[in-house]
PAMI-658986 format. One record per residue: residue number from 1; residue in one letter; z, y, x of N, C-alpha, C in turn. Coordinates in nm, 2 decimals, decimal comma. Each point is the difference from the previous one (the first is absolute). Layout:
BEGIN
> NUM A Z Y X Z Y X Z Y X
...
% end
This chain:
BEGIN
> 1 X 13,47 17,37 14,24 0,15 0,00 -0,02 0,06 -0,13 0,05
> 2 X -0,04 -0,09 0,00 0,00 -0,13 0,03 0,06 -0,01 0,15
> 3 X -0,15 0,02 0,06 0,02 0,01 0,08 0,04 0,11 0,13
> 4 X 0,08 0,10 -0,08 0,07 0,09 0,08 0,17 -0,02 -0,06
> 5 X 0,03 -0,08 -0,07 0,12 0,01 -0,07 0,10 -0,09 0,15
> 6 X -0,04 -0,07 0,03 0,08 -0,10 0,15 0,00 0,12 0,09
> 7 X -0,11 0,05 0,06 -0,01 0,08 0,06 0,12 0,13 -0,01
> 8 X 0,03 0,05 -0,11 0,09 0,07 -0,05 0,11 -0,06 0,01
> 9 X 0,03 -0,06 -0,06 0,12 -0,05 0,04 0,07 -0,04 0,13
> 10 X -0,08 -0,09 0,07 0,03 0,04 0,18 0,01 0,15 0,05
> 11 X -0,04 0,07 -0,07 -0,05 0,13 0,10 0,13 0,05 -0,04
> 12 X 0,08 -0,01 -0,17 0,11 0,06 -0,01 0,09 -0,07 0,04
> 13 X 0,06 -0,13 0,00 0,03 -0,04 0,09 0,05 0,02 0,17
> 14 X -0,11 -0,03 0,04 -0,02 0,05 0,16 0,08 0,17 0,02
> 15 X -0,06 0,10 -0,10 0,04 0,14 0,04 0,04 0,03 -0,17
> 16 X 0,10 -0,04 -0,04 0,06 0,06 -0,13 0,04 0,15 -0,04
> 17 X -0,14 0,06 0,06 0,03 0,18 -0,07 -0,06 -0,02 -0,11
> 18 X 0,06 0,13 -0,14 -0,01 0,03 -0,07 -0,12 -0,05 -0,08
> 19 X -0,08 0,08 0,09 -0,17 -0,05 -0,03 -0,04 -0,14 -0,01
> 20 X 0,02 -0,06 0,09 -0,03 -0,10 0,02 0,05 -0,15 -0,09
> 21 X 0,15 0,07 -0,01 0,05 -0,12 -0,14 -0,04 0,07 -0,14
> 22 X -0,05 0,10 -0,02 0,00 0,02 -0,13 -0,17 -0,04 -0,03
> 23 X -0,09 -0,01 0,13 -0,15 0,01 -0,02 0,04 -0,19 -0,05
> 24 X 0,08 -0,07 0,06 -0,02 -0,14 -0,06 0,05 0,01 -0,13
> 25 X 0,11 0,07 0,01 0,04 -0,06 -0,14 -0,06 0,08 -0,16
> 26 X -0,06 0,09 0,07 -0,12 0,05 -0,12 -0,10 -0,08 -0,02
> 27 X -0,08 -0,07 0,10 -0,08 -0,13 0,02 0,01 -0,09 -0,07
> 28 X 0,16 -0,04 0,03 0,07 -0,13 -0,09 0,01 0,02 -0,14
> 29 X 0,01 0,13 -0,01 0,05 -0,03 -0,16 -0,15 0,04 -0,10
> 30 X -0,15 0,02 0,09 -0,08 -0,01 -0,05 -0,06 -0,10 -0,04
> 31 X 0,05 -0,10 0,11 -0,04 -0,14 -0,04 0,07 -0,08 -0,07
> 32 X 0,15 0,02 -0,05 0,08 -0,01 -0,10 -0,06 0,01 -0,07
> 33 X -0,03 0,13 -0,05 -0,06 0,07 -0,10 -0,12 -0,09 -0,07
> 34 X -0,14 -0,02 0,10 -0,04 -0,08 -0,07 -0,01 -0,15 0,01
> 35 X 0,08 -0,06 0,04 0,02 -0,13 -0,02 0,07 -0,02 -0,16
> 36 X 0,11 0,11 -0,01 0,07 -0,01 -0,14 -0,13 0,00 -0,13
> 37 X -0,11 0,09 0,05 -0,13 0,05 -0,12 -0,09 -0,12 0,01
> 38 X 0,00 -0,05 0,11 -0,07 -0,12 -0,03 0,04 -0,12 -0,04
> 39 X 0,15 -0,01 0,00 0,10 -0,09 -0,07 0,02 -0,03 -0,15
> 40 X -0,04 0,17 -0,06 0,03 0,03 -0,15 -0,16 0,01 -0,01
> 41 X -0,11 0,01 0,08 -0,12 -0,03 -0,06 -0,02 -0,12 0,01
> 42 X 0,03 -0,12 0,06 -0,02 -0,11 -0,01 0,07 -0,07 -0,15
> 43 X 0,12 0,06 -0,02 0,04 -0,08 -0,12 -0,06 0,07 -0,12
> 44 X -0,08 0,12 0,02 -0,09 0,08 -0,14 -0,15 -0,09 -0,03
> 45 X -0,02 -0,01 0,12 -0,16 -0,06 -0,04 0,02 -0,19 0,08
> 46 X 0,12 -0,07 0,01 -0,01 -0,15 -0,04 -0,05 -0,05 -0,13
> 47 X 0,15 0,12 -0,08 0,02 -0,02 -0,14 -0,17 0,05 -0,10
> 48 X 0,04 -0,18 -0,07 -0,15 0,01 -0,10 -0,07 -0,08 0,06
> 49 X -0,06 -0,08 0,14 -0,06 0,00 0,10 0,04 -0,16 0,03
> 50 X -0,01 -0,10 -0,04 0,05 -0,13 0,00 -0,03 -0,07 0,14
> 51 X -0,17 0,06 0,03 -0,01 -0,04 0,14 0,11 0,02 0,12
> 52 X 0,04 0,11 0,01 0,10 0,03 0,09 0,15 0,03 -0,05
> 53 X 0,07 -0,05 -0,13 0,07 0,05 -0,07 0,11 -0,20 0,04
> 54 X 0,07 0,03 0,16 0,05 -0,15 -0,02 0,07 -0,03 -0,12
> 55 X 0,06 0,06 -0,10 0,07 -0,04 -0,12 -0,07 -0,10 -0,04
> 56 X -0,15 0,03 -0,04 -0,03 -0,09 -0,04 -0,04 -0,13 0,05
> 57 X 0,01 0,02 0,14 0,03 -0,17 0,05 0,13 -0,09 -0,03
> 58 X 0,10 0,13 0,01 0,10 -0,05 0,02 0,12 0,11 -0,04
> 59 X 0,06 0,00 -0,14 0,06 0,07 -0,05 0,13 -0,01 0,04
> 60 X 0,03 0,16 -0,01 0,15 0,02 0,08 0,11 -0,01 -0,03
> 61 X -0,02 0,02 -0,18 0,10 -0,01 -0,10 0,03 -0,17 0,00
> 62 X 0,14 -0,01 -0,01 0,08 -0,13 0,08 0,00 -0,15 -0,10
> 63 X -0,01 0,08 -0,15 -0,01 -0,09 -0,07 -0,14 -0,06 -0,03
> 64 X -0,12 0,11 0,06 -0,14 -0,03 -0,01 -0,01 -0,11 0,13
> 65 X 0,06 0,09 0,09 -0,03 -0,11 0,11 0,09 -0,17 0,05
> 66 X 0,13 0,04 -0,12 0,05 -0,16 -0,01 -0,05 -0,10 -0,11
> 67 X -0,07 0,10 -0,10 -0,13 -0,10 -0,09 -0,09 -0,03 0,10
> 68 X -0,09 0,08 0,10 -0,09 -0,05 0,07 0,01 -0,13 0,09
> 69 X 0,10 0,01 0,04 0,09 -0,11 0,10 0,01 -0,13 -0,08
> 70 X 0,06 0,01 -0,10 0,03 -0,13 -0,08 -0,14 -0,04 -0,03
> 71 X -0,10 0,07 -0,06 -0,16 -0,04 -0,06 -0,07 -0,09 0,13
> 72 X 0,00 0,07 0,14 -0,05 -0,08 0,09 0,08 -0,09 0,03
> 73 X 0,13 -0,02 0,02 0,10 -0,13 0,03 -0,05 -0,09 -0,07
> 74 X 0,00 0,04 -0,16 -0,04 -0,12 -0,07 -0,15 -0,05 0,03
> 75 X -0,13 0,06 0,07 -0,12 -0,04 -0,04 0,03 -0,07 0,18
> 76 X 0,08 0,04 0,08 0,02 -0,07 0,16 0,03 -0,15 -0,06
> 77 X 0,10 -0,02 -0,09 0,03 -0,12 -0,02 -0,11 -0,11 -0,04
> 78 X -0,08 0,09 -0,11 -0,13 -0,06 -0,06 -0,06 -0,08 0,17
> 79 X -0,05 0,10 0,06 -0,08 -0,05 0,11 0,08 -0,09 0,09
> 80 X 0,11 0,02 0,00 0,12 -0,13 0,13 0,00 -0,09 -0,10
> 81 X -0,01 -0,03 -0,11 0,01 -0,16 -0,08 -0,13 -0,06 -0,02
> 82 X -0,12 0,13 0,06 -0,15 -0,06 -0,03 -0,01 -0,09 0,16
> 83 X 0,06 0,11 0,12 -0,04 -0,05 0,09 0,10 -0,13 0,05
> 84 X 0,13 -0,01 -0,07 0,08 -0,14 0,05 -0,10 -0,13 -0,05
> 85 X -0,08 0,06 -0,12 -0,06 -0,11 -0,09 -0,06 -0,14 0,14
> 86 X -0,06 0,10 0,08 -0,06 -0,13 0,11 0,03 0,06 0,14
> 87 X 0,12 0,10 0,04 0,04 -0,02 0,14 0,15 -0,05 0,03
> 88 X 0,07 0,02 0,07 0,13 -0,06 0,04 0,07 0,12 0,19
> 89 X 0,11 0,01 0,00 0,05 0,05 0,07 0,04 -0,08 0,12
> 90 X -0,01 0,02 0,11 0,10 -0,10 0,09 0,10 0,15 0,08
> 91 X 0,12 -0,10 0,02 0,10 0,07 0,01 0,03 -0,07 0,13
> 92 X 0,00 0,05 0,12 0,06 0,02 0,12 0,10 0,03 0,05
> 93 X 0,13 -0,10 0,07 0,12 0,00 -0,03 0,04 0,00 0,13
> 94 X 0,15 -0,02 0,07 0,09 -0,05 0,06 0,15 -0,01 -0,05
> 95 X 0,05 -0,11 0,02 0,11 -0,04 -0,09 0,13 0,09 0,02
> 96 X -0,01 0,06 0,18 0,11 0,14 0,01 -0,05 0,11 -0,04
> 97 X -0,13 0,04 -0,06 -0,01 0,15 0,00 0,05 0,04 -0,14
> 98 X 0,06 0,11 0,00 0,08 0,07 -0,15 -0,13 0,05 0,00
> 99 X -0,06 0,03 0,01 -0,12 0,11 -0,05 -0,07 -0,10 -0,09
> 100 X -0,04 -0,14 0,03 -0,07 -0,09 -0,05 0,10 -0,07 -0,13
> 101 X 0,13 0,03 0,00 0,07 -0,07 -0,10 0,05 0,18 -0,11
> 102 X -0,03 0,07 0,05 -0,03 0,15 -0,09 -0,15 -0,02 -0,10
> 103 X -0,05 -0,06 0,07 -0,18 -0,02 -0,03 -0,01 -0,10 -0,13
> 104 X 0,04 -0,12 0,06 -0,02 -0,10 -0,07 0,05 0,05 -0,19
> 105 X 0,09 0,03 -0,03 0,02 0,01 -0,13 -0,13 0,13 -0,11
> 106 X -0,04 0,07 0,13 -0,13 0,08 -0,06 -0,09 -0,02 0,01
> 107 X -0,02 -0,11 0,07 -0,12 -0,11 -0,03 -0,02 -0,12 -0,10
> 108 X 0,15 -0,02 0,00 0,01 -0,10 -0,15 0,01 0,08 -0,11
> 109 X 0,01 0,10 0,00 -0,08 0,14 -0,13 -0,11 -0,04 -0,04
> 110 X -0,13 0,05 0,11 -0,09 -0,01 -0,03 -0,03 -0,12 -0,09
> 111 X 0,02 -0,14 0,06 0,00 -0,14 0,00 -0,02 0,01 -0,18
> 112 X 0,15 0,03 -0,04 0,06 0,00 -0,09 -0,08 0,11 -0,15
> 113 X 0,01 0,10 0,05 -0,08 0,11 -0,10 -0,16 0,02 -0,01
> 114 X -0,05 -0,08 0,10 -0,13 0,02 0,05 -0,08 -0,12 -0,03
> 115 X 0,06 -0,14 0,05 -0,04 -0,09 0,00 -0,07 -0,03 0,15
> 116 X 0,03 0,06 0,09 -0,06 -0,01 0,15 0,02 -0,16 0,03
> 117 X -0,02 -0,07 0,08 0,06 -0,14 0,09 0,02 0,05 0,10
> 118 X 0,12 -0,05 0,08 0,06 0,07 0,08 -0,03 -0,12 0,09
> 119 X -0,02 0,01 0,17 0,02 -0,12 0,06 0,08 0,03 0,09
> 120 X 0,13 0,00 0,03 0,11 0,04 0,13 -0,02 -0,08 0,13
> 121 X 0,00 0,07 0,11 -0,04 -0,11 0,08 0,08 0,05 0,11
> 122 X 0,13 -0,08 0,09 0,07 -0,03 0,03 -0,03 0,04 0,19
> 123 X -0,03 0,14 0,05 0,00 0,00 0,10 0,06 -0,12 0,17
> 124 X 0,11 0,04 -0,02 0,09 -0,10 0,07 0,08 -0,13 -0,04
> 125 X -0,07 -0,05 -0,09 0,01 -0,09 -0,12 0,07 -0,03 -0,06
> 126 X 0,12 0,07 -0,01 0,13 0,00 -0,05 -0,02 0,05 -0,13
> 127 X 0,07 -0,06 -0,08 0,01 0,09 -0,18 0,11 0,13 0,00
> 128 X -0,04 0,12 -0,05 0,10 0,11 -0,02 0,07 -0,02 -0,09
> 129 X 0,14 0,02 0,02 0,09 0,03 -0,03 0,00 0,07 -0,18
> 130 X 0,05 -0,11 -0,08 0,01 0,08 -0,16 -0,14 0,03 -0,01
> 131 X -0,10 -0,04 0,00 -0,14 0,03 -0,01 -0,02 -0,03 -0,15
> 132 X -0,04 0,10 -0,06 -0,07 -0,01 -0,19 -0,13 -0,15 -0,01
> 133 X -0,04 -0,05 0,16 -0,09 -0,05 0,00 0,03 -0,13 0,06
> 134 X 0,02 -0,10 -0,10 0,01 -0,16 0,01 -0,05 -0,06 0,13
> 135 X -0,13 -0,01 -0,02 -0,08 -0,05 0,11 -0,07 0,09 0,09
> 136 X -0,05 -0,04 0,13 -0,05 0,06 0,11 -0,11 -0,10 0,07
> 137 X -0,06 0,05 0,04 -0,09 -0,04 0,18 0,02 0,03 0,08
> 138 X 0,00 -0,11 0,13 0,05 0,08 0,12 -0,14 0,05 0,08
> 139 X -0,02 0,13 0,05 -0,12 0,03 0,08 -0,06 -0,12 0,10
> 140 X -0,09 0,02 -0,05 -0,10 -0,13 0,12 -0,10 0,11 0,07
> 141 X -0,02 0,11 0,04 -0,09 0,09 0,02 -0,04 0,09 -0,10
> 142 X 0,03 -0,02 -0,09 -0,04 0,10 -0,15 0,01 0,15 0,06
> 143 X 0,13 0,05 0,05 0,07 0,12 0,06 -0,09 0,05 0,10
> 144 X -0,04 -0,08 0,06 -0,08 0,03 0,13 -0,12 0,04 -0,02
> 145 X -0,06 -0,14 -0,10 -0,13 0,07 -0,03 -0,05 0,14 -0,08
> 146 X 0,12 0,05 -0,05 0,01 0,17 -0,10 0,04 0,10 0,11
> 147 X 0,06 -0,06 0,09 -0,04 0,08 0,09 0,23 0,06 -0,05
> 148 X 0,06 -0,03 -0,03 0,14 0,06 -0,04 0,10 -0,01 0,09
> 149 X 0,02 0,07 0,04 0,11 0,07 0,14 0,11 0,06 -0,07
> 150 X 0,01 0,01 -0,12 0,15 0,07 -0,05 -0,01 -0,07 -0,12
> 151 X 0,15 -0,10 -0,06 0,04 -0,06 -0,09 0,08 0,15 -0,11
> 152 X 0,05 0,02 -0,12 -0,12 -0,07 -0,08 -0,16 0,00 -0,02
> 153 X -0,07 -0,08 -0,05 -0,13 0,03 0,03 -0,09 -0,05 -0,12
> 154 X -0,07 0,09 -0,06 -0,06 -0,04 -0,11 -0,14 -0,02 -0,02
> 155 X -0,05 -0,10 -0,05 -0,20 0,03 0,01 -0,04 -0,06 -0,16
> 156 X -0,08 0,07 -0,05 -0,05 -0,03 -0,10 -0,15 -0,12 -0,04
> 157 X 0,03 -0,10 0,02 -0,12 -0,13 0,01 -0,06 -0,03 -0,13
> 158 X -0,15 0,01 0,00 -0,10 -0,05 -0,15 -0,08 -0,15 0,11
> 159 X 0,06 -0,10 -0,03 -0,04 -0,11 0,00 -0,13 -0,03 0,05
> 160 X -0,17 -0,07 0,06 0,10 -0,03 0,09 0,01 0,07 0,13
> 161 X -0,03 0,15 0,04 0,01 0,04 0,13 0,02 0,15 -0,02
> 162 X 0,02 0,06 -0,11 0,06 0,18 0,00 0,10 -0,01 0,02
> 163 X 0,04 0,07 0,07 0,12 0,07 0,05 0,03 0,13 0,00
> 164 X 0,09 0,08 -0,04 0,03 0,13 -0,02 0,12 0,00 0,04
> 165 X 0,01 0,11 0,15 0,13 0,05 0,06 0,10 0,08 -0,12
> 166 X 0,12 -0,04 -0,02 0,04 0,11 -0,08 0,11 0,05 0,11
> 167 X 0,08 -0,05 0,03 0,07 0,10 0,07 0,12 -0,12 0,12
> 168 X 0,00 0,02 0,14 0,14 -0,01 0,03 0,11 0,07 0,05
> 169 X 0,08 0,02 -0,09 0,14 0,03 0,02 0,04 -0,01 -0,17
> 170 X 0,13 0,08 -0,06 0,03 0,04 -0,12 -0,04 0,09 -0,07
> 171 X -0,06 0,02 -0,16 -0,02 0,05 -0,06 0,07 -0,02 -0,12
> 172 X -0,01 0,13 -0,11 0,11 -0,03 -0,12 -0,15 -0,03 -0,06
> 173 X 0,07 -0,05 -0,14 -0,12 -0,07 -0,13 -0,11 0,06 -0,01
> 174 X 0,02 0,12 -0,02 -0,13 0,11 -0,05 -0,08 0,01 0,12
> 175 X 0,08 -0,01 0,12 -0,11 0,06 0,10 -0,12 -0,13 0,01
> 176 X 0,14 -0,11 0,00 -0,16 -0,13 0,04 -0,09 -0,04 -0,14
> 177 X 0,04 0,08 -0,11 -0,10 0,01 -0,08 -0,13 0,06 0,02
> 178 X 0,00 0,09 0,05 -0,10 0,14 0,03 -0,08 -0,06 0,10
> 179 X 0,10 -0,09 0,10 -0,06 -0,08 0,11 -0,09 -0,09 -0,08
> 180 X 0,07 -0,08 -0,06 -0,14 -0,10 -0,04 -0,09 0,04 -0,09
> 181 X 0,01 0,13 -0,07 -0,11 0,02 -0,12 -0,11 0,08 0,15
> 182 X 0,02 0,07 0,13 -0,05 0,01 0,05 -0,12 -0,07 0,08
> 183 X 0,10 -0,13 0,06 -0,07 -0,16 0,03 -0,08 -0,04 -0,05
> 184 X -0,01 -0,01 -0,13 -0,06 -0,09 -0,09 -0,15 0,14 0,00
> 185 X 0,04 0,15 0,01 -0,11 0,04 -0,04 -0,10 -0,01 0,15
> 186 X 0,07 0,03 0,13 -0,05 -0,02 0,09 -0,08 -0,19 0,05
> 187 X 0,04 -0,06 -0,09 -0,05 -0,13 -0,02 -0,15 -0,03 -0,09
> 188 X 0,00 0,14 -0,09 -0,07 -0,01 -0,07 0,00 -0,12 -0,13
> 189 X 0,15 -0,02 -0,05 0,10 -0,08 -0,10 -0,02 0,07 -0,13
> 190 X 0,03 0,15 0,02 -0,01 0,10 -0,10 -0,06 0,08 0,00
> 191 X -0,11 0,08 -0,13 -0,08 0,10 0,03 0,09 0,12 0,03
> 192 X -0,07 0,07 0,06 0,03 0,19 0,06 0,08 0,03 -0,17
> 193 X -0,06 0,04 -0,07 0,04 0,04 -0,18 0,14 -0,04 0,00
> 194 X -0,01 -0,17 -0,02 0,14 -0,05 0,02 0,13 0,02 0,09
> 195 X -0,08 0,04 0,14 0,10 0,05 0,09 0,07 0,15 -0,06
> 196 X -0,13 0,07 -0,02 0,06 0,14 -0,03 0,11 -0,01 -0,14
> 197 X -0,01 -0,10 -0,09 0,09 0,02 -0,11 0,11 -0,03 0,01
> 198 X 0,02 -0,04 0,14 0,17 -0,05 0,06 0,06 0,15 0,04
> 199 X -0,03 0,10 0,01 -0,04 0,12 0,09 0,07 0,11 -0,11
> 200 X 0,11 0,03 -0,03 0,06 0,10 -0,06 -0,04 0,16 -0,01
> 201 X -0,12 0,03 0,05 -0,08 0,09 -0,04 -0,10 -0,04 -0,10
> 202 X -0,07 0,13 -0,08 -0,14 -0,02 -0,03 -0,11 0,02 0,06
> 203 X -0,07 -0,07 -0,03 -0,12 -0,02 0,09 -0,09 0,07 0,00
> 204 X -0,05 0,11 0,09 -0,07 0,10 0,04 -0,15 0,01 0,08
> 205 X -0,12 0,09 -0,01 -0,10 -0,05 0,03 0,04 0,08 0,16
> 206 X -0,06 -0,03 0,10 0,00 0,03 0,09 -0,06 0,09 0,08
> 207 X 0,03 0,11 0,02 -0,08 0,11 0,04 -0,10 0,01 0,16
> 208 X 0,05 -0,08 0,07 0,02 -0,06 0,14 -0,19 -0,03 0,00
> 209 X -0,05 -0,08 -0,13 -0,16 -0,04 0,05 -0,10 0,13 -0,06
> 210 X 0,09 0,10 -0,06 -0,10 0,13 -0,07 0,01 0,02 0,10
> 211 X 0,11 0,07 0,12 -0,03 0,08 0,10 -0,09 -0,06 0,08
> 212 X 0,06 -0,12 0,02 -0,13 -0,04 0,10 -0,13 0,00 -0,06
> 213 X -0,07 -0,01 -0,09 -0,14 0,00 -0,07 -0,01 0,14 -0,01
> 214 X 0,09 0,14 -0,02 -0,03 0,11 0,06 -0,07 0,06 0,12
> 215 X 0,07 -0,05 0,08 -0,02 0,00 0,20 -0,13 -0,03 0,00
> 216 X -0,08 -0,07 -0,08 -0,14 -0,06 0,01 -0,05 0,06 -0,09
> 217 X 0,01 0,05 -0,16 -0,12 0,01 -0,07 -0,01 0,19 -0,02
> 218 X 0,12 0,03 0,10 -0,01 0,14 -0,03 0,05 0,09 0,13
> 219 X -0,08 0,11 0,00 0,00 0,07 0,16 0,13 0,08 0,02
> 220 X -0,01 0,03 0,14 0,12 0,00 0,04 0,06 0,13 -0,05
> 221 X -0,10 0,10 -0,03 0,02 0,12 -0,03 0,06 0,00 -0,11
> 222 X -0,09 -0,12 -0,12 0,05 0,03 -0,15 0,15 -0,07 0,02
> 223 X 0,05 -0,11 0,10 0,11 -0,06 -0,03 0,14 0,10 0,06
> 224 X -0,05 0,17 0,02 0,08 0,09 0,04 0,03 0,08 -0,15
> 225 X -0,08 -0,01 -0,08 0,01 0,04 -0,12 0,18 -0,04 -0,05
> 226 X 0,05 0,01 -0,04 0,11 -0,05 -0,06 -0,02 -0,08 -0,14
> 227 X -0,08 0,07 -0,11 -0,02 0,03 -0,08 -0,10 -0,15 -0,05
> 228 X -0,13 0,04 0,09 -0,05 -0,14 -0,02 0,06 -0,11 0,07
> 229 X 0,08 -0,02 0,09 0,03 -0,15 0,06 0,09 -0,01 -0,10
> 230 X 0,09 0,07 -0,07 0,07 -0,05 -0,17 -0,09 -0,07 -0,06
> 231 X -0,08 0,04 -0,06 -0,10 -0,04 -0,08 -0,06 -0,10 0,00
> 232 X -0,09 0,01 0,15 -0,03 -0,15 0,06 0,05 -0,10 -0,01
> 233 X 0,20 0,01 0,04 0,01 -0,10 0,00 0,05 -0,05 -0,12
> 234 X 0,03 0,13 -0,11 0,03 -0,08 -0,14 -0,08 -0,08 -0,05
> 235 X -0,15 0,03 0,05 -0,08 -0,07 -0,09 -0,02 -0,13 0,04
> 236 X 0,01 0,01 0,13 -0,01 -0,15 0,07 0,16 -0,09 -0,07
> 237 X 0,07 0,02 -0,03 0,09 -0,06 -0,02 0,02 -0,06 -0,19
> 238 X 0,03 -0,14 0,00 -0,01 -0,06 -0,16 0,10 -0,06 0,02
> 239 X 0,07 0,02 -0,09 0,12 -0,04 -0,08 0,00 -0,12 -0,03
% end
């Protein structure tokens, strides 16, 4: 049906007799048909089924999912005041760019609620304009050596030689949050556990290494079963 349904359709198309548009559109509405049955079977057998049931990653009810939001916000913060504990920000400037004087005040956020050390450093060496930020450095090569072609520009430094790209251009608060709880995990700063509790879902076992340990410990015939590759991979999977 699949693949006669295109076919049908050009052919009514091309020569729109009787026949010919009504053989598509009988076609179409069989596949209507069961797309809708497999739509209302999908939501009959999710339910009960937590493995494939995304609510429970991630609940749809607004007040469930604005508790979930607040719960990880607050354990993000845990981990951004573990990781200011011994890194620092540098902040990449030019004294004309609005994008960098948009920046600056959501970087003295961090500073401020976080406890980050901020180090501004003065592209064209000039001080910006109403800057939240007293003092500066003027680049001696710092820019060059990160490799930064677009002001603003942010990198996340653990003393004395990590560096973590976070981002150049503008971001709002939350985003370069996510950025550095990400930094820090790709730095290997914070464990994986830790990362995932910034993460406003719940944390789910992964079905991704049953299948594959399927593909290998079971034939190809039995993995046609329906019946048993459920099974299989229930049992391979721990909570």
């Amino acid at each position: 049906m699949q693949e006669n349904l295109e076919k049908l359709r050009k052919q009514a198309i091309d020569n729109p007799t009787r026949e010919n548009v009504l053989a598509y559109l009988y076609t179409q509405r069989v596949a209507f048909d069961k797309a809708s049955a497999f739509s209302l079977a999908t939501q009959r057998y999710v339910m009960g089924d937590p493995l494939i049931d995304e609510t429970t990653r991630r609940p749809t009810a607004t007040f469930a999912a604005n508790a979930m939001n607040e719960a990880a916000s607050s354990r993000q913060e845990q981990v951004l005041r573990k990781v200011a504990n011994d890194t620092g920000i540098t902040f990449f400037f030019l004294s004309t760019c609005e994008f960098c004087k948009q920046m600056a005040p959501i970087v003295k956020a961090l500073a401020q609620n976080y406890g980050f050390k901020v180090l501004p450093v003065s592209v064209d060496g000039l001080p910006m304009p109403n800057s939240p930020f007293e003092e500066y450095i003027v680049n001696a090569g710092q820019a060059e050596a990160l490799g930064v072609t677009s002001v603003p520009a942010l990198f996340l430094m653990r003393p004395p030689q990590d560096v973590q790209p976070l981002a150049q251009g503008v971001l709002a608060l939350n985003a370069l949050r996510d950025r550095i709880a990400m930094a820090a995990l790709n730095a290997g700063w914070i464990t994986e556990d830790e990362f995932k509790s910034t993460q406003p879902v719940n944390p789910m076992p992964s079905l991704a290494g049953a299948v594959s340990s399927a593909a290998q410990e079971i034939s190809a015939q039995e993995l046609q079963d329906p019946a048993r590759l459920v099974a299989y991979i229930r049992s391979k999977v721990r909570m």
